[in-house]
N, C-alpha and C positions, 0 to 999 in steps of 0.2 A: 452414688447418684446414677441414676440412667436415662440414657441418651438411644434415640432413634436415629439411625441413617436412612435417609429415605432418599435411593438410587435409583437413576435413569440411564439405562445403557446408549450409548453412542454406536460403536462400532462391533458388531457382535464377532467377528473376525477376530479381532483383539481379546476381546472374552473370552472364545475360546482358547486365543493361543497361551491367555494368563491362569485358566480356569487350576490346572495345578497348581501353582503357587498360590494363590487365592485359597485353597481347599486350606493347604500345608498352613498358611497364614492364620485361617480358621482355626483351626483346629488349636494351634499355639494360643491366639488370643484366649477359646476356654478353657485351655489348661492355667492358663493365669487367672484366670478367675473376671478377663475384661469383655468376656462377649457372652453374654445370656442365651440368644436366641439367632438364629439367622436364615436365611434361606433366598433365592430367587422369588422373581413375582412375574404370574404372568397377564396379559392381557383378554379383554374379552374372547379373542379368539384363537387362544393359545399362546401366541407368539410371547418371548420371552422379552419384557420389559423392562426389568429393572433387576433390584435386589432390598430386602428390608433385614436391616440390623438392630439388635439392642446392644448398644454398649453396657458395660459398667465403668466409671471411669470419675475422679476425683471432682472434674470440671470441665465445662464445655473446650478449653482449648487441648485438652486431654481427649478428650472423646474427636473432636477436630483431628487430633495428630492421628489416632487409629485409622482413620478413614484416610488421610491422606497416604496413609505407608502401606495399605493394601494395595496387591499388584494391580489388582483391576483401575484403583489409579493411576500408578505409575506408569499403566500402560496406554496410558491416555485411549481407554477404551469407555468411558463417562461421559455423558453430557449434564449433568449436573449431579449433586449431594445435596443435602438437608441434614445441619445436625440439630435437634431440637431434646430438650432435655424431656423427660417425662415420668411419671408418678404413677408407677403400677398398683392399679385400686382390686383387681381382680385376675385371678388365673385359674385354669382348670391346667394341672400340671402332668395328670394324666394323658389328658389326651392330646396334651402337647406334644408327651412320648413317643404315643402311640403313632403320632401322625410323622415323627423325625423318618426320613427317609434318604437314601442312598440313591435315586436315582441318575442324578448325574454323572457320577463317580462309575457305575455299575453298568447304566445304560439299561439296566431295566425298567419293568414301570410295574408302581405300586399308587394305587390311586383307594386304601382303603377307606380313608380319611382324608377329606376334603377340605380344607381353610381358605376363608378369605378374609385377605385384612380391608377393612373402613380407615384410610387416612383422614383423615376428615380435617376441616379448618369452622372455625364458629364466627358468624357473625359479631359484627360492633355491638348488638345491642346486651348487653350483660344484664341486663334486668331478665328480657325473656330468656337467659342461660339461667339464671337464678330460680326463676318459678321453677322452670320445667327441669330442672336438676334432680330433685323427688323421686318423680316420676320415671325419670332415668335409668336410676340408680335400683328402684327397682324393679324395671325390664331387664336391665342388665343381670340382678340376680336369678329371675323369672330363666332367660335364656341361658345362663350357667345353669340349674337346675337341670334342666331340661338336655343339655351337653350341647348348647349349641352355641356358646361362647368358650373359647379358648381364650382369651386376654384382653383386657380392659384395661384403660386407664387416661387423664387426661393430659393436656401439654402441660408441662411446669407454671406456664405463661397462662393458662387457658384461654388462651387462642385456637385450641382443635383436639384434637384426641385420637388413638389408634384402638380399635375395637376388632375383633378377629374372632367370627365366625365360622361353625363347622356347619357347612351343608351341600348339598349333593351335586349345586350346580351354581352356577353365577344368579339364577333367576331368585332361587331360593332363598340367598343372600343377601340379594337385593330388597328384598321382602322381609328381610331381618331388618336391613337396617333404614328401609323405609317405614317401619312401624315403631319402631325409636321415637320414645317423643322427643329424641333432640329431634328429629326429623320433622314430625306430625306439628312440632310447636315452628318453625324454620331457625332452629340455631344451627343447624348444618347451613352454611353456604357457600361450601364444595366441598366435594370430597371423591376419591379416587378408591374405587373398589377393584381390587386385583389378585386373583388366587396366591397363596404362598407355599412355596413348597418349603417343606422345613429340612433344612439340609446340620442340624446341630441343634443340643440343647445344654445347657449346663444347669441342671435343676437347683442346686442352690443357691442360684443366682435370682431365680424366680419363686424362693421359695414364702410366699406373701398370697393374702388373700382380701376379698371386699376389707378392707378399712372400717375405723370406726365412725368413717365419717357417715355411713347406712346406718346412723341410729338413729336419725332424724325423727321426729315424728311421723313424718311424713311416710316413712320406710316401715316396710313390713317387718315383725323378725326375721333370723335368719333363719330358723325353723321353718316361719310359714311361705319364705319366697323359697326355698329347696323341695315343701311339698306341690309347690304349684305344677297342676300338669300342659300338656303345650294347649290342650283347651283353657285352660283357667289364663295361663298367657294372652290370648285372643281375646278370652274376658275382660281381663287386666287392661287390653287397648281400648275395647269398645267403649270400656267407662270412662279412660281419662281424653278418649274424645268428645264425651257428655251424649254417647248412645245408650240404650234403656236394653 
């Protein structure tokens, strides 16, 4: 099972002073096989916000204990956690890789690939998450195709979902995932978009791709949502807005 931690730093003093054992922490959890993905988030203007985790872990009070035994808690350097379970429906594992970087640890900077994650939270109304789920699922392939999704997948609850975009800038991003018909339909309502630096990956932990739940009728094959190009994309939106 996999679980999200979705962190808000408090004290960044604190961060720093934990930031090694944190790393050392890391690094342990993927050799056990209990942390997939992870890395810092930052804010529209740089400034460093948070952190986004994927656990692997038996059950939520499991994925609970990981997050509380990391330094960065114990160093009461947090102002909040999120653990929420989640159902990885999509991955580009590639360029997940490609995007894992050292900069913290190193103090360089490598900015060749860009991510941003969509936290998102979904409205009460589950009918309009139903229609517009179709359509979802495939932009979502549309933008994997295209390499402009890295991860997808929704809450266990479906209550919200994390969707993680590569693109060059926040604006860009934002235009990914305001063109989402969860977005164009309003089953987003809220959501937090924040670049993530990926500081780790343990690829067999992520090693999954779109579900069979894209057999729908409604869904393209997987053949023809991998040839779609990023115009045929823009196609793709104009008509499920009912433009000609």
């Amino acid at each position: 099972m996999k679980f999200i931690n979705f962190v808000k730093y408090r004290d960044l003093d604190r961060i720093a002073g934990a930031r090694a054992a944190h790393f050392a922490y890391a690094d342990r959890l993927r050799e056990q096989g209990e942390l997939a993905i992870g890395g810092p988030l930052l804010d529209d203007q740089g400034r460093r916000f948070g952190l986004l985790f994927i656990y692997e872990a038996v059950s939520s009070d499991a994925a609970l204990t990981l997050a509380q035994e990391d330094p960065f808690t114990l160093a009461n350097a947090l102002s909040s956690y999120e653990i929420t379970e989640w159902h990885l429906r999509g991955v580009n594992l590639d360029l997940l890789i490609k995007a894992n970087r050292s900069a913290d640890r190193s103090g360089g900077e490598n900015t060749h690939i860009r991510l941003f994650a969509n936290y998102a939270k979904y409205g009460g109304d589950k009918s309009r998450l139903t229609t517009a789920r179709p359509a979802h699922w495939t932009y979502d392939q549309a933008l994997k195709s295209t390499g402009r999704l890295a991860l997808a997948g929704p809450f266990a609850n479906d209550a919200g979902g994390l969707f993680v975009y590569r693109a060059a800038d926040r604006e860009e991003a934002l235009s990914c995932l305001q063109q989402d018909p969860f977005a164009v339909e309003g089953v987003f309502a809220d959501y937090q978009l924040l670049e993530w630096l990926i500081e780790g990956v343990n690829p067999d932990l992520l090693a999954s791709d779109f579900s069979s739940e894209t057999t729908e009728s409604a869904v393209p094959e997987k053949g023809a949502a991998e040839s779609m190009t990023g115009k045929q994309v823009e196609e793709f939106l104009d008509r499920s807005r009912g433009r000609k």
